[in-house]
C-alpha positions in Angstrom: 113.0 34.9 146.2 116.3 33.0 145.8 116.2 29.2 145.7 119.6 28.3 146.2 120.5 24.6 144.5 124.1 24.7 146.9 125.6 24.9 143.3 129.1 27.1 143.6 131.9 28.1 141.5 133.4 25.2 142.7 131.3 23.1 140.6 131.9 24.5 137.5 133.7 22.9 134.5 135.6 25.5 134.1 137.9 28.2 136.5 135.6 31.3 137.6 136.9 34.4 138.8 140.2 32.0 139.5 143.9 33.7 140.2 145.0 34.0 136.4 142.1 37.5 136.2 143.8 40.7 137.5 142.6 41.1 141.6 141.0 44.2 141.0 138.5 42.7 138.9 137.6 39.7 141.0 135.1 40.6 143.3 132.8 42.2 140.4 133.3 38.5 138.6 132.7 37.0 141.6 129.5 39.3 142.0 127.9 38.2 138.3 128.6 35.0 139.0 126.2 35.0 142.2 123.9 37.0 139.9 123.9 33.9 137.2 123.7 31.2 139.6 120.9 33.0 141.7 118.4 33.0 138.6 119.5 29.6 136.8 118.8 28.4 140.5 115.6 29.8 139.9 115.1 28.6 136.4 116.0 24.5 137.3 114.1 24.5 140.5 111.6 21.5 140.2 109.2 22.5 142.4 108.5 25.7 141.3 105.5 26.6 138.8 106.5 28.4 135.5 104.7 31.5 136.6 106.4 31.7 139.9 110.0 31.0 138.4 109.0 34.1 135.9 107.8 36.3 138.8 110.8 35.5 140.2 113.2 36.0 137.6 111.5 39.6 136.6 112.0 41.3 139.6 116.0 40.3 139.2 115.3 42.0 135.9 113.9 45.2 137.7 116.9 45.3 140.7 119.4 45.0 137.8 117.8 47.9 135.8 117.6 49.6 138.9 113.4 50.1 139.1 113.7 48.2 142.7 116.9 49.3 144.5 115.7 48.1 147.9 114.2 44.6 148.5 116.5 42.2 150.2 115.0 39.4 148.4 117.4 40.9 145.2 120.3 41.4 147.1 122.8 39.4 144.7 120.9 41.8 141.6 121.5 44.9 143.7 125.0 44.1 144.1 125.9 43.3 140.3 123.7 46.7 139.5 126.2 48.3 141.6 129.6 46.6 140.6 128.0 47.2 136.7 128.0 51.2 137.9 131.2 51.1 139.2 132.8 49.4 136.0 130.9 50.7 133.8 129.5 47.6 131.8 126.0 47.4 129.9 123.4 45.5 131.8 122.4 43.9 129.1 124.4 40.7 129.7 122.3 40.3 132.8 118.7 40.9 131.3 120.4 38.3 128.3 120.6 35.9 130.8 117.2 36.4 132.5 115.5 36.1 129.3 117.6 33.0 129.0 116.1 31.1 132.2 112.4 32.7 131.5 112.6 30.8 128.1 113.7 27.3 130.9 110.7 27.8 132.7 108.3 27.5 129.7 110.5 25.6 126.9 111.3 22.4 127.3 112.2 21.1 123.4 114.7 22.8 120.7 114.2 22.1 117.2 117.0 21.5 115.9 121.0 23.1 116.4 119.9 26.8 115.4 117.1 26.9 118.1 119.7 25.9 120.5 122.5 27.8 119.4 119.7 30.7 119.6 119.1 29.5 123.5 122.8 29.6 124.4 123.1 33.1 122.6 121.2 34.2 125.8 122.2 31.6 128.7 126.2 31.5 127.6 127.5 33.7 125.3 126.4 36.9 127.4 129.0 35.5 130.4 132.1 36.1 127.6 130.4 39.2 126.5 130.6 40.8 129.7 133.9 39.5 130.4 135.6 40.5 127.4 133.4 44.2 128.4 135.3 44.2 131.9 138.6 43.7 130.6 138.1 46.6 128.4 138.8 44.4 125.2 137.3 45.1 121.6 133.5 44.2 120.6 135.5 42.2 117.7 136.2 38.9 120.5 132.9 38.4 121.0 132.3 35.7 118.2 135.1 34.3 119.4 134.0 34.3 122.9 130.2 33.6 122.2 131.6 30.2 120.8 133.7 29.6 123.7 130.7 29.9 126.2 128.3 28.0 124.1 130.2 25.1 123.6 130.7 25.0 126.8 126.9 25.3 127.4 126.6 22.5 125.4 128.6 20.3 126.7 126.9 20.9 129.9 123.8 20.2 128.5 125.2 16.6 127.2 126.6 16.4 131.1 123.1 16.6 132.6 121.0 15.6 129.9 120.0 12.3 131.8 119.3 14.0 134.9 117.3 17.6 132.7 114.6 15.0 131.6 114.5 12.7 134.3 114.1 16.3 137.2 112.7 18.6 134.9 111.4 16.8 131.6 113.8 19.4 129.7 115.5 17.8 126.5 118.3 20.3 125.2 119.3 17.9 122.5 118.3 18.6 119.0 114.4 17.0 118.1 115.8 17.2 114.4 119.1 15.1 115.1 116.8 12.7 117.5 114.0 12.3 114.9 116.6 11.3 112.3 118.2 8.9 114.7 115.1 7.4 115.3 115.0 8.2 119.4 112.7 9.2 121.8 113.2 11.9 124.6 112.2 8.7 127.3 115.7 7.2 126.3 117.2 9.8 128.1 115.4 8.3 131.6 117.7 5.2 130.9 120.9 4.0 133.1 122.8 3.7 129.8 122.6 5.3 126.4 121.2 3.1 123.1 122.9 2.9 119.8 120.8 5.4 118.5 121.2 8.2 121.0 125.1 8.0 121.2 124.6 8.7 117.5 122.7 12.3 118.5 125.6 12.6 121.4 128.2 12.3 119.1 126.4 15.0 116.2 126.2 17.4 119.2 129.8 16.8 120.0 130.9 17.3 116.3 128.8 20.1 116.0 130.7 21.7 119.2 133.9 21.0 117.9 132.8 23.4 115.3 132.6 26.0 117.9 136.0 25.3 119.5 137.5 25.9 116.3 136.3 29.5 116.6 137.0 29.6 120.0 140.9 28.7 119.5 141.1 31.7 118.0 139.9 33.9 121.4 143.1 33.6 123.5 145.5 35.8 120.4 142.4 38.5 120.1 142.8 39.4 124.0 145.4 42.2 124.8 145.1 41.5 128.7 147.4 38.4 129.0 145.8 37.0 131.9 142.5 36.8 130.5 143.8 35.2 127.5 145.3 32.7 129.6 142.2 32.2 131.2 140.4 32.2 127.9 143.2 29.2 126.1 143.2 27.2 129.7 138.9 26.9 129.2 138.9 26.2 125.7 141.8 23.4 126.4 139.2 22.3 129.3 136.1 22.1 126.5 138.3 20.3 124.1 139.0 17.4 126.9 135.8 17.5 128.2 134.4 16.6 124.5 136.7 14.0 124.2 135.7 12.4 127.8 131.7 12.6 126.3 132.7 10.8 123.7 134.5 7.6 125.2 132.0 7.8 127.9 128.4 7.9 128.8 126.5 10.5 130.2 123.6 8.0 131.1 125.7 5.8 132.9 128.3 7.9 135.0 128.8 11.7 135.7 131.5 12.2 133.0 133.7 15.6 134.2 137.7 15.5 134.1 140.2 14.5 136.7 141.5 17.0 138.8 145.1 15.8 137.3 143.4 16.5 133.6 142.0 19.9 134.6 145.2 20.8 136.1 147.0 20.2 132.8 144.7 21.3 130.3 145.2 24.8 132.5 149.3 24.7 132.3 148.6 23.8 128.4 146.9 26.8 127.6 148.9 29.1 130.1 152.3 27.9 128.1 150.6 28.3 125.2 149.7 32.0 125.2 153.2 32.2 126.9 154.8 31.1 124.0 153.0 33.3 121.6 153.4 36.1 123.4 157.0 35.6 123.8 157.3 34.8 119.8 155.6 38.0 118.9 157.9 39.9 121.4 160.8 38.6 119.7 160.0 39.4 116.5 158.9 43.0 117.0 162.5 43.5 119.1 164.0 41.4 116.2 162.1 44.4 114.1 163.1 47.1 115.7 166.8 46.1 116.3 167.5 45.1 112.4 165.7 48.5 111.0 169.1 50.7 112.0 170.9 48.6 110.9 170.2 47.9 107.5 168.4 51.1 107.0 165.2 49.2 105.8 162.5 47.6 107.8 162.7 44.0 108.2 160.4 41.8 106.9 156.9 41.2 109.1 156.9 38.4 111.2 154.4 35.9 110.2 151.3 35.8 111.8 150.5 33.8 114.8 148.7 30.2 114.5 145.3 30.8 114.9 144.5 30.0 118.9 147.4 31.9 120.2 
């Protein structure tokens, strides 16, 4: 039932599962991972009818909810049923993200930004939502996370929006913002991007800049210290990644970062939450050392910047 694309984590524009994530919760990463990749396979395979690719995708539905427990053909759904049992995480991020690549078979247009902000809501932001589940961390970092995962959805998108049209007529920027810039989906089968649709590129990109603001704010609303120097390393790879689709064109080159800039947007946003923590440390020991002796509490520290 699979149809694997050879696509891996390795591929990724950003680090999955990678050594910052505490090693007890790797493998079930590692195991919703292969659950994702198995149906968006599915979902962007060009020779497969709509019907078949929503066959296909429902019965990952039923292994994940546990109605089929047996067929082979589901073996990566069986094994994120069983990893969600043993951590104890909703399966609804799973079923978000079938309904996700069941809308791919059939859609191939978005409206405008709301209709694909709606469409990442299910193919993105449930990948945040069930890490920020497994690392046990409040319901209140999902916003943050849900605009961490769908910027970098759309940046994807931008990435592979020559090659969506040209293998599977699928156009995820915005008809609205391409109607006002006075474009056509068929320039999106060019070698090199026209006036007019670097002006929907960059509205996309501003428009996801919007989202990184939120996202900044991710890394200080994690307790686990590894994820949130996960979280700051990805957001510092989104915010390069967006400058790099900017200065360059999607049409006319595969546009991804350096291993050198991937590197160092990582170290940035390790030091960074490194720093935080260690300011906030200081200040509650500077707190708690000062309170005896001047028999009053000291003042609060102030709060961090927002991204910490």
């Amino acid at each position: 039932m699979e149809t694997p694309s050879g696509k891996s984590a390795a591929d990724e524009n950003f680090p999955v599962g990678s050594w910052l994530l505490p090693t007890s919760l790797r493998p079930h990463i590692a195991a919703f991972y292969a659950y994702a990749r198995a149906i968006d396979d599915i979902a962007d395979n060009p020779d497969l009818q709509p019907a078949d690719k929503i066959a296909r995708l429902d019965g990952f539905a039923r292994a994940v909810r546990g109605i089929e427990v047996t067929d082979p053909a589901f073996r990566k759904a069986h094994d994120i049923r069983r990893s969600l049992a043993g951590t104890r995480v909703t399966h609804r991020h799973c079923l978000d993200l079938v309904r996700a690549f069941k809308q791919d078979a059939t859609k191939l247009r978005y409206d405008d930004w709301d209709d694909l902000i709606g469409y990442c809501d299910l193919s993105a932001a449930p990948v945040g939502r069930y890490l920020v589940d497994l690392h046990g961390e409040p319901a209140t970092a999902y916003p943050a996370a849900d605009a961490l995962c769908n910027a970098l959805q759309v940046l994807n998108h931008l990435q592979d929006c020559g090659d969506d049209y040209r293998a599977l007529n699928r156009v995820y920027l915005p008809q609205e913002w391409m109607a006002e810039a006075g474009v056509g989906a068929e320039a999106l089968g060019d070698g090199r991007s026209t006036a007019r649709l670097r002006r929907v590129l960059d509205r996309c990109l501003d428009a996801t800049d919007g989202l990184l603001a939120l996202a900044n704010h991710l890394p200080g609303q994690l307790g686990n210290v590894r994820f949130a120097m996960e979280a700051a390393a990805i957001v510092a790879i989104a915010r390069k990644l967006g400058i790099e689709l900017r200065r360059r064109d999607p049409l006319a080159e595969r546009v991804a970062l350096t291993k050198a800039q991937y590197v160092t947007c990582c170290a940035r946003g390790i030091g960074h939450v490194l720093l935080q923590r260690a300011l906030r440390g200081a200040a509650r020991w500077r707190r708690l050392v000062l309170a005896p002796v001047t028999g009053r509490r000291a003042p609060p520290a102030a709060r961090p910047p927002a991204g910490e």
